[in-house]
N, C-alpha and C positions, 0 to 999 in steps of 0.2 A: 373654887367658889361655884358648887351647883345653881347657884341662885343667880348668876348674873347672865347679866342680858347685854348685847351686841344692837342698839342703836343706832340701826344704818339710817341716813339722809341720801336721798336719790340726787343727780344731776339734770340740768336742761340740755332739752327738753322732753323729759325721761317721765319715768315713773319709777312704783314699791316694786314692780314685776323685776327687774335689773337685781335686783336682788335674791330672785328666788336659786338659782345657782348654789351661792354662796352656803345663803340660809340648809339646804337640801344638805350641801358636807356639810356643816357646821354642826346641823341636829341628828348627824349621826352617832357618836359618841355621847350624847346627853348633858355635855358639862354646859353648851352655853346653846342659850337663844337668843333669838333674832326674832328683833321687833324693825317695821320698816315704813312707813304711812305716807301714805300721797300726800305729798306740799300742796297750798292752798290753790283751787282752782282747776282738781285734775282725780282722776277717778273718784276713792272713795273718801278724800278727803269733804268736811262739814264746814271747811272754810272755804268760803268763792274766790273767786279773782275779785284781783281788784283792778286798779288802774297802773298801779306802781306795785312790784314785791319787792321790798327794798328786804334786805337780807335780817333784818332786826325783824321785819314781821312773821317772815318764816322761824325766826326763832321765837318767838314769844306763843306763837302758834306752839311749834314743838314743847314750849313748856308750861303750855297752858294742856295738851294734849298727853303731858308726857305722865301722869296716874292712871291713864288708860293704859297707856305702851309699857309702862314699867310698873306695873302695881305695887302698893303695898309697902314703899319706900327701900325697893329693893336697890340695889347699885347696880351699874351701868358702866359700858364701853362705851364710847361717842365716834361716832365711825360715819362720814362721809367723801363722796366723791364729787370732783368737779364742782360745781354750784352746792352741791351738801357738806363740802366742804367749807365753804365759804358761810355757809347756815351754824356750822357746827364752830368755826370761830365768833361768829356773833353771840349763836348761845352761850361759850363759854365767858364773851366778855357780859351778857346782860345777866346770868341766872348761873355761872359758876361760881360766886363766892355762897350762894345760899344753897348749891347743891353740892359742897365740897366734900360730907363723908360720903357721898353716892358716883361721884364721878370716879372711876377706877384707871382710867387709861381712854387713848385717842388713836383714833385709826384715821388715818388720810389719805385718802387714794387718787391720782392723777386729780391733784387740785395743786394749788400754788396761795402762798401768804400776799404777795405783792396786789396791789389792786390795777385797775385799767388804768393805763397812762392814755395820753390826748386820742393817739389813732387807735387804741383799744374802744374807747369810748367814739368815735366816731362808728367803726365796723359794729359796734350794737346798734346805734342809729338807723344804719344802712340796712341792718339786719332788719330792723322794726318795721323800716318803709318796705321792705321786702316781702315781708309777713300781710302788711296793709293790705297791699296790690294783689298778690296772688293766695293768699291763704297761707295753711302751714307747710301745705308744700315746699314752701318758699325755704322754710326751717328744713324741712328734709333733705333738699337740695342741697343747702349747702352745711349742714352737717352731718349727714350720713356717712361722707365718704371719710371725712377725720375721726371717726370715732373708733373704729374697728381697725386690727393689724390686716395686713392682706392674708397673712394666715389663716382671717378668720371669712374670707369668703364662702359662701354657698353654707355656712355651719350655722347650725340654727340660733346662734346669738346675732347673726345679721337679720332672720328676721323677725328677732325680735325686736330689737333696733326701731327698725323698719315701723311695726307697729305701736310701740310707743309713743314717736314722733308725732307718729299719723295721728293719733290719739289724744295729744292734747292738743285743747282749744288755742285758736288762734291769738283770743284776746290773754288767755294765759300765759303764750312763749311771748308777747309783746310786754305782758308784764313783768314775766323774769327778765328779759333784757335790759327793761328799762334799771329795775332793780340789781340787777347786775353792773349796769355803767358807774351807780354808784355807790357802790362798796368800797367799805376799807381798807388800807394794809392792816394786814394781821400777825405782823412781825411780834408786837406788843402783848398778841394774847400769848403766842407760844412761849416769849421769854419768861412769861412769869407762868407758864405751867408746869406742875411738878410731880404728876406720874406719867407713868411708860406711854412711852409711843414708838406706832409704827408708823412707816411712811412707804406707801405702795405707787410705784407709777412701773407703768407697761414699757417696754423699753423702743417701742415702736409707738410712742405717745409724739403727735407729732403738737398737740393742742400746749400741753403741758408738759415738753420733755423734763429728762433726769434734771437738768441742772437746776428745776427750780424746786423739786425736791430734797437735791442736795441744800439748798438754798434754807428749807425750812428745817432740816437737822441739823444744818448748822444754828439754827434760829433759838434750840432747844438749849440753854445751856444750865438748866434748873431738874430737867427731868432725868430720873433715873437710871435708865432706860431708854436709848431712843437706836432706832433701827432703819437704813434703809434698804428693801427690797424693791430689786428691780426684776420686773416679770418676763421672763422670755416669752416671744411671738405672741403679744398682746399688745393693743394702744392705748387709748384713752378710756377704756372699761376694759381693765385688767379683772377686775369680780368677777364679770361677767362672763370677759374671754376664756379666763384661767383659775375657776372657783375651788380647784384643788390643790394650789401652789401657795393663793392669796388666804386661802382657810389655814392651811398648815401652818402659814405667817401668823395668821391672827391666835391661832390655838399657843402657840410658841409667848406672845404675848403673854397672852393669858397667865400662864406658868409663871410670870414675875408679876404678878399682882397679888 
């Protein structure tokens, strides 16, 4: 399928850059592009913060956006990580039964179906007041260090990392979090999905290790197709760590759509 496009969703407190990696293998061989758009309240994205980003408005967003990113009524790969994973299950429960001949396959990378249980949802809280007091520092402090394998010291995806974080607005990561505490289980949308999927986690993911991966392939029991890759000496931005291993996976998809 020349025509199809790779719909990546970024994580917090990230941006579209996390993706240039990936995109860079991917638009080598010509068969697929990559489309990637800063969620609301963060580079070049037209939508602001708001106060809450609960996961429904980033996806209404994406599919209010999404004739710009995908022109022309072309089809599409739904592909996020971390928090764009959590985006790309929303989208599928609010806008997949009206985008069903256009959704071709699902990519999921170091994300989990499960939503925040009590002390999940407390540690966003803490996160927030964290954020209040000291700015987004506050977010870089204490996510820097889980996001990367130690492999990936000194290599230039730490700093990009680095500048990402730094990069979004305060009242933005206060609003993913809040929106983040509460989200859904998305057990429901994968049971009733029914093309290919991949499922990518870093194998040095200490945020979302394997087993909650495992957890969403088992979760598939509709789709045709379901795969898990686990990424040597990568963690929780395996794309980013590893965009020659995680492309080969996604190209490999491809072939069964």
């Amino acid at each position: 399928m020349n025509d199809l496009t790779l719909l990546c969703v970024h994580g917090y407190p990230l941006d579209r850059r996390m993706w240039g990696p990936l995109s860079e293998r991917l638009g080598r061989d010509g068969r697929l592009r990559v489309a990637a758009p800063d969620l609301r309240g963060r580079g070049s994205s037209r939508h602001p913060a708001t106060g809450l980003h609960a996961m429904s408005l980033f996806a209404n967003d994406l599919a209010t956006d999404l004739p710009a990113l995908v022109p022309g009524g072309a089809p599409f790969v739904l592909c996020g990580l971390s928090m764009g994973g959590y985006v790309a299950f929303e989208f599928l429960r609010r806008h997949g039964a009206g985008l069903r001949s256009r959704i071709k396959g699902l990519v999921l990378c170091d994300t989990k179906a499960a939503a925040d249980d009590a002390a999940g949802r407390a540690k966003r809280k803490d996160a927030i007041e964290a954020i209040r007091r000291s700015g987004i520092g506050a977010a870089f402090e204490a996510m820097a260090p889980k996001l990367l394998s130690p492999s990936s010291k000194g290599a230039p995806a730490e700093a990009l990392v680095r500048d990402m974080i730094l990069s979004t607005p305060a009242e933005t990561a206060m609003a993913d979090l809040a929106g983040l505490a509460l989200r859904s289980d998305a057990f429901d949308v994968l049971g009733g999905f029914d093309r290919p999927v991949l499922v990518v986690c870093g194998e040095d993911d200490a945020i979302t290790p394997v087993a909650d991966s495992e957890a969403m392939v088992a979760a598939c029991p509709n789709a045709p197709f379901v795969r898990l890759f686990t990424v040597p000496d990568a963690g929780h931005m395996a794309p980013l760590e590893r965009p020659d291993g995680v492309a080969e996976a996604i190209r490999d998809l491809v072939k069964r759509i």
